[in-house]
C-alpha positions in Angstrom: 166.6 95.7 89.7 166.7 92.0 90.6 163.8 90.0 91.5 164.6 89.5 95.1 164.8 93.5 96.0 161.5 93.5 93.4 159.8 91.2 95.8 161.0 93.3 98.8 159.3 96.4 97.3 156.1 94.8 96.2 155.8 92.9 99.7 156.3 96.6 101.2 153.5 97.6 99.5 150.9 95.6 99.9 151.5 95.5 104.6 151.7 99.1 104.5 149.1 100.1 101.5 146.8 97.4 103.2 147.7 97.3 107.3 149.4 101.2 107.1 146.3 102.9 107.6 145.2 102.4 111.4 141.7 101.8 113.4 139.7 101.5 109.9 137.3 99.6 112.3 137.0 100.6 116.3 135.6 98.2 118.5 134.2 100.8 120.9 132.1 103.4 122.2 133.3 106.7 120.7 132.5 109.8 122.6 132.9 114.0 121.1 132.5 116.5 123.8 134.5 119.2 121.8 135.6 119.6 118.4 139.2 119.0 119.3 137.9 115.6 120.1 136.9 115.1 116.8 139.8 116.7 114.9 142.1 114.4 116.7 140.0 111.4 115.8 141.3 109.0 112.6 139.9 110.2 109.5 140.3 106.7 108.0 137.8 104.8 110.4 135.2 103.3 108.2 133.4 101.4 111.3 132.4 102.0 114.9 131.5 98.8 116.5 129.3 100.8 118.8 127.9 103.8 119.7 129.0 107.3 118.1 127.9 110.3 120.5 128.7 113.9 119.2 128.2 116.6 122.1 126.6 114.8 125.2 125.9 117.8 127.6 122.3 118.2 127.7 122.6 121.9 128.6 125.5 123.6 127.6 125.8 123.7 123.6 129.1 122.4 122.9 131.8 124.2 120.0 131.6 121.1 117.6 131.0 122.6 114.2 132.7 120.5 111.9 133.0 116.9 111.2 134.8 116.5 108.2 137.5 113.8 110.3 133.9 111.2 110.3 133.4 111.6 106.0 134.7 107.7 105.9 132.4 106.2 108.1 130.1 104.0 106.5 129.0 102.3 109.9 127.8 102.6 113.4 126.4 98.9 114.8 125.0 101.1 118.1 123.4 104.4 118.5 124.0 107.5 116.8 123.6 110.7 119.2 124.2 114.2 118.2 123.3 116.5 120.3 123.6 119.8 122.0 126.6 120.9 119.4 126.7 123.8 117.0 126.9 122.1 113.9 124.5 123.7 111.1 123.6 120.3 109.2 125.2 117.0 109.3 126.9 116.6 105.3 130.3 115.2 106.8 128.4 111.9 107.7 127.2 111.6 104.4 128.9 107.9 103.6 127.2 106.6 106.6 124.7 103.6 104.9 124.0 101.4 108.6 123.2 102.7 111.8 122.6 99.2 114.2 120.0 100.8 116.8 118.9 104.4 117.4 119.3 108.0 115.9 118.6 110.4 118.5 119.6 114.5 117.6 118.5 116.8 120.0 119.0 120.3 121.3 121.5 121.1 117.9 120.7 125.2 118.2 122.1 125.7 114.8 120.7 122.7 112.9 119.0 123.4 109.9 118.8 120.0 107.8 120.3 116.3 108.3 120.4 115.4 104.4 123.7 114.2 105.3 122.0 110.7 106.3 120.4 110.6 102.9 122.9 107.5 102.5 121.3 106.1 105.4 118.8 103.2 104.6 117.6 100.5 107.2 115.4 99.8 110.0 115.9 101.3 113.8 114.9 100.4 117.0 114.6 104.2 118.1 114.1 107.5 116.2 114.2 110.5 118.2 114.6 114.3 116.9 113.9 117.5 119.0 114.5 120.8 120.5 116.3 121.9 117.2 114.8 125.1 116.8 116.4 126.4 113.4 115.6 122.6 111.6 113.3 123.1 108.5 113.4 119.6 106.9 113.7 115.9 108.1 114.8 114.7 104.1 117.7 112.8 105.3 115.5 110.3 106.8 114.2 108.9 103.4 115.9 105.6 103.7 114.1 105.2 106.9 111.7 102.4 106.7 110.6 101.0 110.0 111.1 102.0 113.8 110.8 99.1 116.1 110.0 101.3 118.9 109.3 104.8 119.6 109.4 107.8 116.6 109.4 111.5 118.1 109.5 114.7 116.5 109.4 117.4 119.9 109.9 121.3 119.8 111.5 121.7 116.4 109.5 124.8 115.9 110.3 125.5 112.4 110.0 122.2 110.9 106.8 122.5 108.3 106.6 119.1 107.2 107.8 115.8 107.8 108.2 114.3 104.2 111.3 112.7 105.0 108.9 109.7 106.0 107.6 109.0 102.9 109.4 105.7 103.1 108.6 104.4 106.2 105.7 101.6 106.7 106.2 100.3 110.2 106.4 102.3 113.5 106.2 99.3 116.5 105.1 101.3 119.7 104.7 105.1 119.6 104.3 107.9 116.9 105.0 111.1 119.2 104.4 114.6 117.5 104.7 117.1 120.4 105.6 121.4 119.9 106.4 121.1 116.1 104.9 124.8 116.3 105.1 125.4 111.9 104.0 121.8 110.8 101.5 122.0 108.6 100.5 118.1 107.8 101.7 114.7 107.9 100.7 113.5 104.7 103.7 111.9 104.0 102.6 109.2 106.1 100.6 107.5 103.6 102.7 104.9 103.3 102.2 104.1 107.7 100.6 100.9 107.5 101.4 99.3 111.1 101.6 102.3 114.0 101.2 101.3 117.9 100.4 104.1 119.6 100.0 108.5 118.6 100.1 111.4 120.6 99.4 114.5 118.8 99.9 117.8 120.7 100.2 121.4 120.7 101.3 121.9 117.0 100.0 125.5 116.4 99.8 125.1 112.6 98.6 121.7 112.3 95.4 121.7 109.3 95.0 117.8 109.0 96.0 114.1 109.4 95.0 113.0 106.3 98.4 111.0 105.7 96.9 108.5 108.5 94.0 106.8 106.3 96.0 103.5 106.4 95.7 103.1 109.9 93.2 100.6 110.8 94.1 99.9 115.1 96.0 101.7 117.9 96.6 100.9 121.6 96.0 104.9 122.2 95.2 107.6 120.6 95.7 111.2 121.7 95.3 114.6 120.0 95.3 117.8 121.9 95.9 121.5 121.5 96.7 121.6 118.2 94.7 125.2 117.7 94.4 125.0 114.0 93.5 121.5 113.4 89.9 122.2 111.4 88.8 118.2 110.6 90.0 114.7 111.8 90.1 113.4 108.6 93.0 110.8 108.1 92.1 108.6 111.4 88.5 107.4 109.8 89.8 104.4 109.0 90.5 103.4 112.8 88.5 100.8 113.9 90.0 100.1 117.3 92.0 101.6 120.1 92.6 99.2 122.7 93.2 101.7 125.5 92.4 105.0 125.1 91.0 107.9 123.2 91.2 111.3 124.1 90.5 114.4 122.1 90.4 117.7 123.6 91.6 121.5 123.3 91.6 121.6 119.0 90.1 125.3 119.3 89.2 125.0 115.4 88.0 121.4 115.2 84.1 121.7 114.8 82.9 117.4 115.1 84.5 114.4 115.6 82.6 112.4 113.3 86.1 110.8 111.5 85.9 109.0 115.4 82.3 108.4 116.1 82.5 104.5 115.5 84.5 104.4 118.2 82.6 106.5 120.9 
């Protein structure tokens, strides 16, 4: 072989081996309403310079059940919604280590864990999970540090704890946990040091907020039928809420003393 056809060959290789392999980076929104959508979708893309929305339809669950074409993407510079699909946890998006703005997964039927974001570790603007009645376990949120904004956990009724938060230190407006019906505790919270606002309501199981003690001020604080909550213990440390305090409907909560600097 002489060196020109040599040249030839090696030139061949290195367009197609580096330029061969389409859309590694897609400058747009990207949108799944049904699985076919996402089997016809380049299992090569590393980047979405956007938002990546799996299902969309609020009220129809959707047949997506498998995402194996998304187990190269590493990053999403928008929001990351999955919701209303019948996936049963999320292990396809398992590379994914940036996610610019929000997670939101919601009404997922079928979901049972999302420790396919354990790669997943930065800041958001926006955390919100609920109405995924089968989820046991938030692990895959361990990277999670700080939410700029809001942090919800509604109507996942068999989630028992919420120590996939062990990590996170910041939350900059509101700390909603609405309907978790089988949470027990949120003493992986310890770590909370800067919270704007919480709303704690109508968790049937909930025994204590002891993971709160490192919250000194709020702009509102709320707590309300939760039937089994026994003490306040956790929010002693409080020593101002700029707005509001209300406490009412804890069937098993006997004083409020943990609060009674600030009555």
């Amino acid at each position: 072989m002489n060196k020109t056809n040599l040249f030839r060959i090696l030139m061949c290789f290195f367009i197609f081996g580096t330029f061969g392999v389409s859309n590694l980076s897609l400058a747009q929104n990207v949108v799944f309403e049904t699985q076919a959508d996402v089997d016809s979708f380049n299992p090569n893309t590393e980047v979405i310079n956007g938002d990546l929305s799996i299902g969309l339809d609020e009220y129809n669950i959707n047949d997506i059940v498998d995402l194996s074409n998304l187990e190269n993407l590493t990053r999403v510079t928008g929001d990351l919604n999955i919701e209303s699909t019948s996936l049963e946890n999320l292990d396809d998006l398992s590379n994914l280590e940036d996610i610019g703005m929000q997670i939101l997964i919601t009404r997922n039927s079928l979901l049972t864990n999302i420790n396919g974001l354990l790669g997943f570790s930065s800041s958001l603007v926006n955390l919100r999970i609920g109405f995924n009645p089968e989820l046991l376990n938030i692990d895959g949120l361990s990277g999670v540090s700080a939410v700029a904004n809001q942090l919800s956990f509604i109507e996942n009724n068999k989630l028992m704890n919420i120590n996939g938060l062990s990590n996170m230190n910041s939350i900059g407006a509101e700390l909603f946990l609405v309907g978790n019906g089988s949470l027990i505790n949120v003493d992986s919270l310890v770590n909370l040091e800067s919270l704007g606002s919480l709303s704690v309501s109508s968790n049937a199981s909930l025994e204590n907020l002891s993971g709160l003690s490192s919250i000194s001020q709020l702009y509102y604080l709320s707590i309300s039928h939760n039937n089994n909550l026994a003490t306040l213990d956790g929010i002693q440390n409080i020593e101002l809420i700029e707005n509001a305090l209300l406490i009412r409907f804890n069937g098993s909560l006997m004083d409020c003393c943990a609060v009674q600097n600030l009555l």
